[in-house]
C-alpha positions as CSV (number, residue, x, y, z in Angstrom):
1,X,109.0,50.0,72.8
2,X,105.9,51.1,74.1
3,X,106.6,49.2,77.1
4,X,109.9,50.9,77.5
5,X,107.7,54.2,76.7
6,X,105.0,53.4,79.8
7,X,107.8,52.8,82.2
8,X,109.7,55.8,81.6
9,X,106.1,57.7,81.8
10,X,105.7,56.2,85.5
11,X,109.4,57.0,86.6
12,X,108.6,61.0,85.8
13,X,105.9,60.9,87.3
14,X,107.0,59.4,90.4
15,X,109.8,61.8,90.4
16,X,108.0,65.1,89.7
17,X,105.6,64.0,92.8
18,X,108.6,63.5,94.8
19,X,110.2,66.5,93.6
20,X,106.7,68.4,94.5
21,X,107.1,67.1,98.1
22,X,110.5,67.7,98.7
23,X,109.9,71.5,98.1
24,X,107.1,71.8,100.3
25,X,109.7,70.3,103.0
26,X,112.5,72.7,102.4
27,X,109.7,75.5,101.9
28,X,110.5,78.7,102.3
29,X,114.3,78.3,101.9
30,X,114.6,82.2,100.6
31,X,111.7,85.7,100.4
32,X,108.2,85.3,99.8
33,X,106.7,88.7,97.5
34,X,103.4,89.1,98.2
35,X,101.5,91.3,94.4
36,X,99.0,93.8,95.3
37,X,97.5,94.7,92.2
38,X,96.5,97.8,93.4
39,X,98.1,100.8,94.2
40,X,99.8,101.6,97.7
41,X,97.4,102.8,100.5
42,X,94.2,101.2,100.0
43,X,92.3,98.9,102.1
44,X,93.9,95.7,100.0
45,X,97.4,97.3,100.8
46,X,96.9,98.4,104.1
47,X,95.5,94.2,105.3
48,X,98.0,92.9,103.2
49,X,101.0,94.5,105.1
50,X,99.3,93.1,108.0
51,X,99.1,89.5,106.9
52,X,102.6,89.5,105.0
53,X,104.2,90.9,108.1
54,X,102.7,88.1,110.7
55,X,103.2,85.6,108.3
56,X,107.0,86.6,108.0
57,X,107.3,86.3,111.5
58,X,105.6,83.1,111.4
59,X,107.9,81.5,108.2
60,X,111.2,82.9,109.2
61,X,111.4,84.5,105.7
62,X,110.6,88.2,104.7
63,X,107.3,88.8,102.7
64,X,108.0,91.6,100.0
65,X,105.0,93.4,99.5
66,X,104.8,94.7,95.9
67,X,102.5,96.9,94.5
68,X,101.9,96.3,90.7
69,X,98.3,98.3,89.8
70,X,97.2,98.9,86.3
71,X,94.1,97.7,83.9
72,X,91.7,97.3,87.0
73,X,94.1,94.8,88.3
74,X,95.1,93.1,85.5
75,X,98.6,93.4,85.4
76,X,99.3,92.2,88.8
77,X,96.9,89.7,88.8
78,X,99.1,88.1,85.4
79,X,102.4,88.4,87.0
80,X,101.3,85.8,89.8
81,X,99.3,83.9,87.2
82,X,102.6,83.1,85.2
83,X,104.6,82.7,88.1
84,X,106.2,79.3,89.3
85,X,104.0,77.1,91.4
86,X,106.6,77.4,93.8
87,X,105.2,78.7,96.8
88,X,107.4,82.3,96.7
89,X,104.7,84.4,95.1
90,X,101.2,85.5,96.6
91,X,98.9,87.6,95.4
92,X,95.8,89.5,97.3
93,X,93.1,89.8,95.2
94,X,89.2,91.3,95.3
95,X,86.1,91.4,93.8
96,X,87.7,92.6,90.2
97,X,89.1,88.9,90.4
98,X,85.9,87.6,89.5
99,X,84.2,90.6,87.7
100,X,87.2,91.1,85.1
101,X,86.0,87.5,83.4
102,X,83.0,89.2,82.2
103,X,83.8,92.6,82.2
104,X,87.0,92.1,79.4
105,X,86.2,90.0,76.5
106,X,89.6,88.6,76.7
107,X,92.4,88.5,79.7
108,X,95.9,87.2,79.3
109,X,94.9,84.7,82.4
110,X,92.0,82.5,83.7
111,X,91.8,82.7,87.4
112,X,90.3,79.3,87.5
113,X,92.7,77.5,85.4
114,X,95.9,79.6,86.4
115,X,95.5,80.4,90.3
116,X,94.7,78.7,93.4
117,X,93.1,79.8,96.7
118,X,94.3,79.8,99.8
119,X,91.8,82.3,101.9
120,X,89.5,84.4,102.4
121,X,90.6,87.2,104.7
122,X,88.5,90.7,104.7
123,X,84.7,91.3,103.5
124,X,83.9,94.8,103.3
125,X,80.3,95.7,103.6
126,X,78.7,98.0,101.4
127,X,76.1,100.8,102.4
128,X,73.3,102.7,100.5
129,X,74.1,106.5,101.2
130,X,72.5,109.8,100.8
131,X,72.7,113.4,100.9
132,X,71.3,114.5,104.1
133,X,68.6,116.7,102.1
134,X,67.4,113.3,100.1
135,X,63.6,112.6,100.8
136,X,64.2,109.3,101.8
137,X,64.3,108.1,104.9
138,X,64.5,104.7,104.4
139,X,64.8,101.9,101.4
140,X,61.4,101.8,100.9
141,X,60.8,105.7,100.4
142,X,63.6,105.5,97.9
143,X,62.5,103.5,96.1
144,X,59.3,104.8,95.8
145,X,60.9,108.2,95.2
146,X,62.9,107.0,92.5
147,X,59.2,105.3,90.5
148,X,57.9,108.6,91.1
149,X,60.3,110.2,88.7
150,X,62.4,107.6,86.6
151,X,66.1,108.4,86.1
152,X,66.1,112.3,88.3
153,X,68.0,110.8,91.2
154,X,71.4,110.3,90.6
155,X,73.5,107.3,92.0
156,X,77.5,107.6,92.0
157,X,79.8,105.1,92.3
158,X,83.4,104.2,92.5
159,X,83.8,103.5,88.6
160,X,82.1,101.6,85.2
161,X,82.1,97.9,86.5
162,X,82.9,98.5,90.4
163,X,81.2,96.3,92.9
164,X,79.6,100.0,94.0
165,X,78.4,100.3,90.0
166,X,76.9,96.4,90.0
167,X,75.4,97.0,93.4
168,X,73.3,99.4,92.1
169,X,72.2,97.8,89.0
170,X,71.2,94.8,90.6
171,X,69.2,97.1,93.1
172,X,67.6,98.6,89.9
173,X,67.1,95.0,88.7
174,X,65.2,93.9,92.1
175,X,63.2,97.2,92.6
176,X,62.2,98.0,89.0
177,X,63.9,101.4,89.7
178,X,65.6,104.0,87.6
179,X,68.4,105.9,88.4
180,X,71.1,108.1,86.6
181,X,74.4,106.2,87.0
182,X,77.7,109.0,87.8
183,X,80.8,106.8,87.7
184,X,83.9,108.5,90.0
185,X,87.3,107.8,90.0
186,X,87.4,105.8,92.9
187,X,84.9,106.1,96.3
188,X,86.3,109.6,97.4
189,X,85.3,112.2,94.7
190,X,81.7,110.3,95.0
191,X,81.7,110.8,98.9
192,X,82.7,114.2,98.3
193,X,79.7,114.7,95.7
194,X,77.4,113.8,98.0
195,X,78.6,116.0,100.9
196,X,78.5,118.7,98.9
197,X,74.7,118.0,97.7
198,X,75.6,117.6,93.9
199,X,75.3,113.7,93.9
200,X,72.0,112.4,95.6
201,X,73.3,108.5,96.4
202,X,76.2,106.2,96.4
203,X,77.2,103.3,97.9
204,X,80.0,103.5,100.3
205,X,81.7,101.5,103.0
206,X,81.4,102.5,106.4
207,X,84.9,104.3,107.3
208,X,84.8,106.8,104.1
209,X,81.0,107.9,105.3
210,X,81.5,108.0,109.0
211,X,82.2,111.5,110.2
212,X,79.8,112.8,107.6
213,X,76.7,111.0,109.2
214,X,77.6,111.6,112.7
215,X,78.3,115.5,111.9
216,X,74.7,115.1,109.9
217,X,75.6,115.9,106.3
218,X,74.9,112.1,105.2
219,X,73.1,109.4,105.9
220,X,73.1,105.8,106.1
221,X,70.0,103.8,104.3
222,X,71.4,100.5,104.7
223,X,74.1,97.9,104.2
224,X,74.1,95.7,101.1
225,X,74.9,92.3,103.7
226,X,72.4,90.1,104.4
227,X,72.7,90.6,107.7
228,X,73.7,93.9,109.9
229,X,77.0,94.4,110.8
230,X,78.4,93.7,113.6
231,X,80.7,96.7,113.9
232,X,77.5,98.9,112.6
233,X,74.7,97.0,114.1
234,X,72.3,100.0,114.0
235,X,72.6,100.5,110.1
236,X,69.6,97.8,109.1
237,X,69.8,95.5,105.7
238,X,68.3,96.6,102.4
239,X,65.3,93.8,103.1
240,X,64.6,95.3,106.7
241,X,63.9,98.8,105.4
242,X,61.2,97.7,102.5
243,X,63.9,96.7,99.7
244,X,64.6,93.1,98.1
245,X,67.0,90.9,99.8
246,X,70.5,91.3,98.9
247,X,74.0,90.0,99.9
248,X,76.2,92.1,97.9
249,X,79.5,92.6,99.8
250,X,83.4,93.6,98.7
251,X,85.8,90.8,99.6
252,X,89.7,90.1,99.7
253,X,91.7,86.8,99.9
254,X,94.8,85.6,98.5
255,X,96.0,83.1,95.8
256,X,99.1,81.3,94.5
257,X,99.8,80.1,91.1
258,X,98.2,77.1,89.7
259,X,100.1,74.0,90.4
260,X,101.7,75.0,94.3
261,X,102.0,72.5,96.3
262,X,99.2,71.8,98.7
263,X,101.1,71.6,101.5
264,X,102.5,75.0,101.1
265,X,98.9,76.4,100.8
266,X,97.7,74.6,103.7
267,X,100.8,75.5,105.9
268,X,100.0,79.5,104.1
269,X,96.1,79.7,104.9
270,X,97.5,78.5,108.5
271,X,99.7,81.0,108.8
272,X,96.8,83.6,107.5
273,X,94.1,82.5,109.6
274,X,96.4,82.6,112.9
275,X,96.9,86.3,112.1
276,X,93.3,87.2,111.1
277,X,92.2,85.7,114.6
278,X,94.3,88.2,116.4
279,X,93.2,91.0,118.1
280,X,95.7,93.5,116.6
281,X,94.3,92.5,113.1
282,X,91.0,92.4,114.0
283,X,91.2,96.1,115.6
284,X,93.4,97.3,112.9
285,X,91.6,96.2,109.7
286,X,88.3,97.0,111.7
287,X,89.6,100.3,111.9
288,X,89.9,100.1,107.8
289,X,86.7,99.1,107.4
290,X,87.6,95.5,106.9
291,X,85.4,92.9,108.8
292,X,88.2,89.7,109.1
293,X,86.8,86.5,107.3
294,X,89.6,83.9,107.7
295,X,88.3,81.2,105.4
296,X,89.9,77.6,104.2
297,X,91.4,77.0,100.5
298,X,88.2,74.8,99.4
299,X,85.9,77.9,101.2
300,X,87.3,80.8,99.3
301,X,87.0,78.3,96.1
302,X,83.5,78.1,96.6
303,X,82.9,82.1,97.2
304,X,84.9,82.3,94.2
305,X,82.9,80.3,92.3
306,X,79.8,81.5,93.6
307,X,80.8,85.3,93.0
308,X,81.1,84.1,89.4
309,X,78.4,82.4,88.5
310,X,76.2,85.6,89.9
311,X,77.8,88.1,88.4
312,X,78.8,86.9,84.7
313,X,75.6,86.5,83.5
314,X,74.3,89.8,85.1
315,X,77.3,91.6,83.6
316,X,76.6,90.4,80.3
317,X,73.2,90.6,80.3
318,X,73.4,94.6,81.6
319,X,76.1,94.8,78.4
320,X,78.3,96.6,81.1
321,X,82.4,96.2,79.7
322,X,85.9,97.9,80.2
323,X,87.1,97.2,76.9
């Protein structure tokens, strides 16, 4: 009997393997839909438009693009989660991936156990930003500006938990600084602060900021990167203008359920890269403030895992949630 058992063990298995690599071989046989969990006309949308169209062209399928935000995320990022490992449903993620497993004291997924990566494809770097009539030319006069008078200066940011919020903690963290923390409902109303001289710093990304310093009503203390940007290469790093040393960027990628087959992923992050290393995407999410990062599966894994194990603890420790 248990003989009988062992054998008919072996037989699914060999099956289900077999049934795992005929899919990848008839793959894609009907649409792909591609979740954004975030709403239409960001950055995230805007690149994923980009990818999903190329990699149409590329499959011979159409790519649906469908916007579900809600819950920082959340609710997009659990459709794909519960989805069939089947190769026909994507999902482009950011930062909040990461930051929503310390940030919510429970989620109705676990990216680790429930998705898979398959790249990288867009850092966005982050920059320190001031009201033009800030005494601070540099990092190094802010901070000292900010020991003079503990907690005065205010710093904005795009919301409670945003990587623009944790940025500036872990700045605190490094510099021994104090500052009054303004959340905003997204980057915008905090750019919009600071031109107007109510808001003293936020951090920004480059294409939100740029008319405002070149017109003089902003400026530009430094990018978050640990090294300059190469789009921005006269905006220097926190650690070349007397601050700590810091590599605090926003990042995008994309993932699949847990379980797809590898050669779908493989024949996906292909697909992926090949657009990212054209010119059109590289001028047109340039142009968005997205610096192209086409990555492997096992090298967004490790960011991923990275990203985690920095943040988590730092999170908890700073007792910041979104419950």
């Amino acid at each position: 009997m248990v003989k009988r058992f062992a054998s008919f063990l072996a037989v699914c298995l060999v099956a289900s393997v077999a049934s795992r690599g005929a899919l990848a071989q008839v793959w894609p046989a009907k649409p792909l839909r591609w979740i954004v969990p975030i709403a239409a006309g960001g950055t995230t949308d805007v690149a994923t438009r980009l990818l999903a169209a190329g990699v149409s062209q590329a499959l011979g399928q159409p790519v649906l693009v469908e916007n579900r935000p809600g819950a920082a995320t959340i609710i997009g990022t659990e459709v794909v989660a519960k989805a069939a490992p089947d190769g026909y449903t994507l999902l482009s993620v950011d930062n909040a991936l990461v930051l929503n497993t310390a940030l919510y004291q429970k989620l109705p997924y676990d990216p680790e156990r429930d998705l898979d990566p398959v790249a990288l494809y867009g850092r966005v770097p982050l920059m320190i930003t001031v009201r033009a009539s800030l005494p601070a030319k540099n990092i190094a006069e802010l901070i000292a500006l900010a020991k003079d008078d503990p907690g005065r200066i205010t710093f904005g940011s795009a919301g409670k938990g945003s990587p623009h919020h944790l940025l500036q903690e872990l700045f605190k963290q490094r510099t021994g600084t104090e500052f009054t923390h303004v959340p905003y409902k997204g980057g915008s109303p905090a750019v919009a602060e600071l031109v107007a001289g109510r808001l003293d710093i936020s951090v920004t990304n480059w294409g939100s900021v740029a008319g405002h310093v070149d017109a003089g009503r902003l400026r530009v203390l430094a990018v978050s990167a640990a090294q300059r940007s190469p789009r921005q290469p006269q905006i220097p790093t926190i650690k070349e203008v007397g601050g700590p040393e810091m590599d605090v960027v926003a990042w995008q990628g994309v993932l699949v359920p847990k379980g797809t087959p590898k050669a779908i992923i493989d024949r996906l992050n292909t697909e992926i890269v090949a657009v990212l290393r054209s010119q059109k995407a590289t001028d047109a999410l340039g142009e968005a403030g997205i610096h192209t990062a086409p990555s492997t599966p096992a090298e967004f894994a490790a960011l991923l895992k990275s990203e985690r194990s920095l943040w988590e603890p730092l999170i908890r420790s700073w007792k910041i949630t979104l419950d």
